[in-house]
N, C-alpha and C positions, 0 to 999 in steps of 0.2 A: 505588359510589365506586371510582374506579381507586386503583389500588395501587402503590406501588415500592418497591423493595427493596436491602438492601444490605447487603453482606456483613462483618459485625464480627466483632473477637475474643468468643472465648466468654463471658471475665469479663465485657462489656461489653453483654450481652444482657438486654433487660428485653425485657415483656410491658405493651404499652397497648392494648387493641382498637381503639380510636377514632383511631390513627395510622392517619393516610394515606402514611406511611414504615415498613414493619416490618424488625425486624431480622433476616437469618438467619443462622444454624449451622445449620455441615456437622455431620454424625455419621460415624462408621465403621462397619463393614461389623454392627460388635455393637453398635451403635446410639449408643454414646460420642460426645459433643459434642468437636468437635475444630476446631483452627484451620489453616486451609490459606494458603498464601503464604508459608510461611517464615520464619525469623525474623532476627533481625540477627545473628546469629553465620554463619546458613546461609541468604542469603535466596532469594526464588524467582525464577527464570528461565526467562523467556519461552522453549519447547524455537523450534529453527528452522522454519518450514513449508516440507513437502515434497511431493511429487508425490502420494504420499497419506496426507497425516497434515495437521489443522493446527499455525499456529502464529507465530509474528510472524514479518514483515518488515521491511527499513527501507527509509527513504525513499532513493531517488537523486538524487543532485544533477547531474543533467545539466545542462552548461553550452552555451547558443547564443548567436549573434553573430549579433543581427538576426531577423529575420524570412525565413521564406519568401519566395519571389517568387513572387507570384498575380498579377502581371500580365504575364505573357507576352502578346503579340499574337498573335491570328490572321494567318495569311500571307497578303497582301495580293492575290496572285494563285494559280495552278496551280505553281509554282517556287518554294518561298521563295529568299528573297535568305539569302548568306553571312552578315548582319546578324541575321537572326533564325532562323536557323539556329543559330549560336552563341548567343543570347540564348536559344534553347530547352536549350541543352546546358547552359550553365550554372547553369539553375535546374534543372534536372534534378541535376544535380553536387551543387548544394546541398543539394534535397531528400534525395539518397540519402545526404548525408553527415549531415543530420538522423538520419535514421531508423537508420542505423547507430551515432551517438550514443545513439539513444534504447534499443534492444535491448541495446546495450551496459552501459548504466544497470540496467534490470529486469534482467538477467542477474548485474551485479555487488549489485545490492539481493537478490537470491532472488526474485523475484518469476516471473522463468521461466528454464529451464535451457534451456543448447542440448543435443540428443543427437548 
């Protein structure tokens, strides 16, 4: 029978064998049943994740306008023309102003640091 688990205050611990949900408690290091998370006077707080530690994140709300441009043409001949020339630059432009939205997002969520 698979099992899951979950984590309750101590008072709040019974014993059924035949759950397919069991309850647990933490203990202390002297083996005391004890409640971790905090409480409402002091509650607990997620520490930040770091380069080597974990720890929560938040989401980024990166904002974009449109879509990529994934249809750039191939150049019709050996030469491209001035028309798709610029058509290539511009979705280039685009792209990299993507992408630099986007590092800029994980960088201000914590999700990656620049060095």
């Amino acid at each position: 029978m698979a099992r899951q688990f979950r984590v309750i205050p101590v008072a709040s611990a019974k014993l059924d064998p035949n759950a397919a949900v069991a309850d647990v408690i933490f203990v202390d290091a002297k083996g005391k049943p004890t409640d971790i998370g905090g409480s409402a006077a002091a509650p607990y707080v997620l520490p930040a994740a770091a380069e080597n530690a974990l720890g929560g994140v938040k989401l980024a709300n990166v904002a974009s306008a449109g879509n990529a441009n994934a249809a750039v043409g191939v150049a019709a001949g050996d030469a491209p023309t001035k028309a798709e020339h610029d058509a290539l630059v511009t979705a280039y432009n685009d792209l990299a102003k993507r992408v630099n939205a986007l590092v800029a997002g994980l960088v201000a969520a914590g999700v990656v640091k620049t060095s």
